[in-house]
C-alpha positions, -999 to 999 in steps of 0.1 A, spaced: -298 384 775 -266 369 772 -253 331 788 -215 321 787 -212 289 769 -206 263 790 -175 237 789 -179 205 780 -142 182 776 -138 148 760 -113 130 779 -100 94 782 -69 69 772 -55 69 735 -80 49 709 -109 48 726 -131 71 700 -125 104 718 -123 130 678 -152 103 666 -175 110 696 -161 155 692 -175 149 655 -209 129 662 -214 153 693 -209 180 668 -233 168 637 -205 173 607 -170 164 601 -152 194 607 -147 219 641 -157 255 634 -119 256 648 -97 228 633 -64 221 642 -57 257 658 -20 270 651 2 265 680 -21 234 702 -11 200 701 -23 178 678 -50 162 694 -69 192 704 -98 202 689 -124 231 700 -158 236 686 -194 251 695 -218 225 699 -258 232 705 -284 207 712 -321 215 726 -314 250 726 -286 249 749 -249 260 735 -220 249 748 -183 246 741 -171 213 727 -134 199 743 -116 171 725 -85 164 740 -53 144 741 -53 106 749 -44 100 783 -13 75 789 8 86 819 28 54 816 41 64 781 78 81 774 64 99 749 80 139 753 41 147 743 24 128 769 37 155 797 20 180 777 -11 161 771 -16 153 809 -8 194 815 -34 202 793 -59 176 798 -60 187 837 -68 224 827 -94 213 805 -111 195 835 -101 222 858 -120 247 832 -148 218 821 -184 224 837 -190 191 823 -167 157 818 -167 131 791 -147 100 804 -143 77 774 -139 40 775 -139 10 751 -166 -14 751 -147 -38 730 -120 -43 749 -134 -41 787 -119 -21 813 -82 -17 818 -53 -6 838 -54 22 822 -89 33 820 -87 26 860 -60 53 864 -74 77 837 -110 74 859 -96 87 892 -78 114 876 -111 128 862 -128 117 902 -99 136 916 -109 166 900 -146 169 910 -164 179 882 -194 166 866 -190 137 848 -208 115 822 -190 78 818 -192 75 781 -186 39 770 -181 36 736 -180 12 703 -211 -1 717 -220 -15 678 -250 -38 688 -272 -45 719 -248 -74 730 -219 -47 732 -245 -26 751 -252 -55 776 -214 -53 779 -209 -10 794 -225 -28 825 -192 -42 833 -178 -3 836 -199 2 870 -164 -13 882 -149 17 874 -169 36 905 -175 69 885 -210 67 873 -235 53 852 -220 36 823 -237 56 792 -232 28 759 -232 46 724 -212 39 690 -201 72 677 -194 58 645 -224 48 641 -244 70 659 -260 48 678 -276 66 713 -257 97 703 -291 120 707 -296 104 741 -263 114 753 -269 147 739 -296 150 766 -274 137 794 -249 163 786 -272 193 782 -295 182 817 -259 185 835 -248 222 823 -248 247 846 -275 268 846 -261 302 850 -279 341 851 -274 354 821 -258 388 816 -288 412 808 -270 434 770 -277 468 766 -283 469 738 -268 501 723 -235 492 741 -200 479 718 -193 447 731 -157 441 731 -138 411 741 -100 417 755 -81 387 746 -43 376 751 -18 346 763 -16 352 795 11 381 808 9 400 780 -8 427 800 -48 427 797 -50 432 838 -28 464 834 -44 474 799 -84 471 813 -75 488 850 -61 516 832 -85 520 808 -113 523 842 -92 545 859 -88 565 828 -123 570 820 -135 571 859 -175 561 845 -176 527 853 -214 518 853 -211 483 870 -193 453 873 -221 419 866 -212 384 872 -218 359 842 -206 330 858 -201 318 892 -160 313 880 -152 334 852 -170 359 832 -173 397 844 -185 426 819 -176 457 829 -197 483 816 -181 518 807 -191 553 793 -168 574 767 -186 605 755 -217 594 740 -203 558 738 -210 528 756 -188 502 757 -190 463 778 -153 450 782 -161 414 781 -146 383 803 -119 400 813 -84 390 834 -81 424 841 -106 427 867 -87 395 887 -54 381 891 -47 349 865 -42 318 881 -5 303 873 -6 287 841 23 262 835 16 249 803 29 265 773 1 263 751 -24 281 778 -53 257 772 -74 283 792 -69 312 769 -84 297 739 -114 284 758 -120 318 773 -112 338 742 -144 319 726 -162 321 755 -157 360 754 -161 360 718 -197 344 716 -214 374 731 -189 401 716 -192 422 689 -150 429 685 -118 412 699 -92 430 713 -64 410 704 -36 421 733 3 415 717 31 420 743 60 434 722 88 427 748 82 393 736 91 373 702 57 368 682 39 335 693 18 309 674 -6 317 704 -11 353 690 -20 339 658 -44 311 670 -62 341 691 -63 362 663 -77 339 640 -103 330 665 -117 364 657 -120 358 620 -136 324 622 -164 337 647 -171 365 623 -160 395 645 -145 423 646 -108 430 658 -85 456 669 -47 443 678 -30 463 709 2 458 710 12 467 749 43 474 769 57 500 740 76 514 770 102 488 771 113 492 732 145 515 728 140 523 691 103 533 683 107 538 648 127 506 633 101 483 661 70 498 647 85 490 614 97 455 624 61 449 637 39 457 610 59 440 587 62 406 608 24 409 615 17 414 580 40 383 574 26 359 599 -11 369 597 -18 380 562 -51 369 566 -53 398 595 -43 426 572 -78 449 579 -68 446 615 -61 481 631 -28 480 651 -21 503 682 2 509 704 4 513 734 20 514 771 -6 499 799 23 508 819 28 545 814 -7 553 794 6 562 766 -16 553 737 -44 539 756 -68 565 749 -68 553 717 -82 521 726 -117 530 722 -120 555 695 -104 525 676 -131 498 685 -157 524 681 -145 529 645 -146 489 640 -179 482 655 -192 510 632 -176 493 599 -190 459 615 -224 469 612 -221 492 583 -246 488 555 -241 498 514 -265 510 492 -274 482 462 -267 503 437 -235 515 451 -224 480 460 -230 467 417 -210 499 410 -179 494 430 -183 457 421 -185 467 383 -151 487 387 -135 459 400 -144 435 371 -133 460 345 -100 460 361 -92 422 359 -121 398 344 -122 367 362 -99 339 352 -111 309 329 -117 276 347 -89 242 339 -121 233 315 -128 270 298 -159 279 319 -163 319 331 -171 331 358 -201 354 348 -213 384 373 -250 392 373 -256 413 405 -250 421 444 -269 428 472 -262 437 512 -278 406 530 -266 412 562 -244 432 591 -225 416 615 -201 419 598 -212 429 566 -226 402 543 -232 404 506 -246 377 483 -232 373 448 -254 365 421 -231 345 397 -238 321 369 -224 293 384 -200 294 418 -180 266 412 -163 287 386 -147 309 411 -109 308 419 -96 317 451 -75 342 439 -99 361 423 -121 360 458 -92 374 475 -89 398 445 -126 411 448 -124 410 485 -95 439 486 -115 459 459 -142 461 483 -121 472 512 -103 498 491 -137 512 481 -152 507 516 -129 503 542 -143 478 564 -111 483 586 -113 462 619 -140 437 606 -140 403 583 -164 408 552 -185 378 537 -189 368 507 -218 343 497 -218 329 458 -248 321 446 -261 307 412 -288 331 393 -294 325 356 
């Protein structure tokens, strides 16, 4: 069985400890996704998990609607998505410096909303300052919850609080032989056109399931002897307006999708210029150690073929050279052309995804690659020294590399070895890992 992850958003005015509470909340200092290309740059998005329960970890941009800022427009644009999309609400005040003006406003914008909410009063360093988070009952939404997330202090507590308010939702029942593909896109790029003609193509739809009460729907699908589940898709329903530029909701929904898929289907619209938004989505797919097949839709509005294809590949190539194993397609949702292509292709990923190597195979690729180029000295003369390999896992495929010591690895060389093994193996349309370990 299968859950969505749930949303859980940070919200509040500037300063108030919203990032320190995202990082405590989180156990470690760094998002799995930091900084993502193309958001602003107080947005952070992570996967959190606490008794069991996962969910989806919001840190947004300080609220100030007072402020002539040109990024405080965007800020309040986002920040209402997030609670429009959060099943869950963080409101984030200041125990040190009371309740104000501010954090009165910021309070019934989160109220107006309706959401769940948890009043999070913060910087409460010592059991005087907790004393103090009474004074927030003022603030009408709740009751006051005092914690220091420098510190730590209560942080396990409010970890309870948030999990005993996520939605409990059914859980999508996996079958289990099925491809599990999520289709992903900024919105208008054609994933409602691209997903109704792949149904009407292949006229097998199994069933249509309801994650969610709002948003997820897998869509279950027969090719040949294939199964596929199209995962969380827009395709199915009409997307809601989005006004904001940076489409707060895609990203959200792309790792919702993405934690129960096995592949990304990274939708491109070519009728228009190449977004940061396209890279952040893409990259998604990397960090969450899938697989990925980019579609790049509405070919039936290009007037020269040949020199766009070329254009493409090489622009692709240029702004996501970390995507070059990605299979690239494409296709008209429009007209059909190229869309049977679709799932051959993410049948051919899903199988390099889970494909396995034989040890002894593995140390003689491996082998070949060292004689080619030995690995480069370190600033202090120390080599890099190869002992063995082994296949630890699938999903994507995994190896462990017995060295003598890892630190003596260079990037370059990683990058080197990496491309050896996909010019022996293939392992088109899925990341490879690559775990150094010391053996002596």
């Amino acid at each position: 069985m299968s859950e969505p992850l749930p949303i859980v958003a940070i919200v509040g005015r500037p300063n108030v400890g919203k990032s320190t509470l995202f990082n405590r909340l989180l156990g470690q200092r760094r998002a799995i996704v930091d900084e993502l290309s193309g958001l602003t740059r107080d947005r952070h998005y992570a996967e959190a998990e606490w008794s069991g329960r996962k969910f989806l970890l919001v840190d947004t941009g300080g609220i100030d609607p007072g402020s002539a800022h040109p990024i405080q427009r965007q800020i309040l644009q986002q920040t209402a998505q997030a609670l429009d999309e959060a099943d869950v609400s963080l409101l984030v005040v200041d125990a040190a410096q009371g309740i104000t003006a501010l954090d009165r406003e910021v309070a019934e914008r989160v109220r107006r909303r309706g959401r769940p909410m948890l009043l999070i009063v913060n910087k409460a360093d010592s059991a005087a300052r907790e004393d103090d988070a009474a004074d927030f009952y003022a603030l009408g939404v709740g009751t006051p919850i005092p914690v220091s997330a420098l510190h730590g202090r209560n942080a396990g507590e409010l970890l309870e609080e948030i999990v005993g308010r996520l939605p409990t939702v059914q859980a999508v029942p996996e079958d289990e032989g099925a491809i599990r593909i999520a289709v992903v896109g900024r919105p208008n790029v054609g994933k409602s056109s691209l997903v109704n003609r792949l149904l009407r193509s292949e006229r097998m739809v199994v069933d249509s399931v309801a994650g969610t009460t709002r948003d997820a729907v897998d869509t279950a699908l027969t090719r040949g002897d294939k199964r596929y589940v199209l995962i969380d898709t827009a395709g199915l329903r009409r997307e809601r307006k989005v006004t904001d530029r940076v489409e707060f909701y895609s990203v959200t929904r792309a790792l919702r999708a993405l934690s129960r898929a096995d592949l990304m289907l990274l939708v491109i619209d070519v009728s228009r210029e190449p977004a940061k938004q396209d890279a952040t989505l893409g990259a998604l797919a990397e960090q969450q150690r899938k697989g990925l097949v980019a579609v790049f839709n509405k070919w039936d509005l290009v007037d020269d073929p040949v020199h766009a294809r070329e254009a493409i590949e090489e622009e692709f190539l240029r702004q996501y050279p970390f995507l070059d194993f990605v299979p690239r397609l494409y296709v008209s949702a429009a007209t059909g052309a190229g869309v049977g292509k679709i799932l051959p292709a993410a049948a051919k990923a899903h199988a390099e995804f889970t494909r396995s190597i034989t040890t002894s195979e593995l140390n003689r690729t491996i082998q070949g690659i060292l004689g080619r180029v030995q690995p480069p000295a370190t600033p202090g003369g120390r080599h890099l020294k190869f002992y063995y390999a082994a296949q630890t896992g699938t999903r994507p495929p995994t190896f462990s590399l017995f060295v003598n010591n890892p630190r003596y690895r260079r990037q370059n060389y990683v990058s080197y070895l990496e491309r050896g093994l996909r010019e022996s193996f293939g392992f088109q349309g899925t990341p490879i890992v690559l775990e150094w370990k010391a053996s002596h």
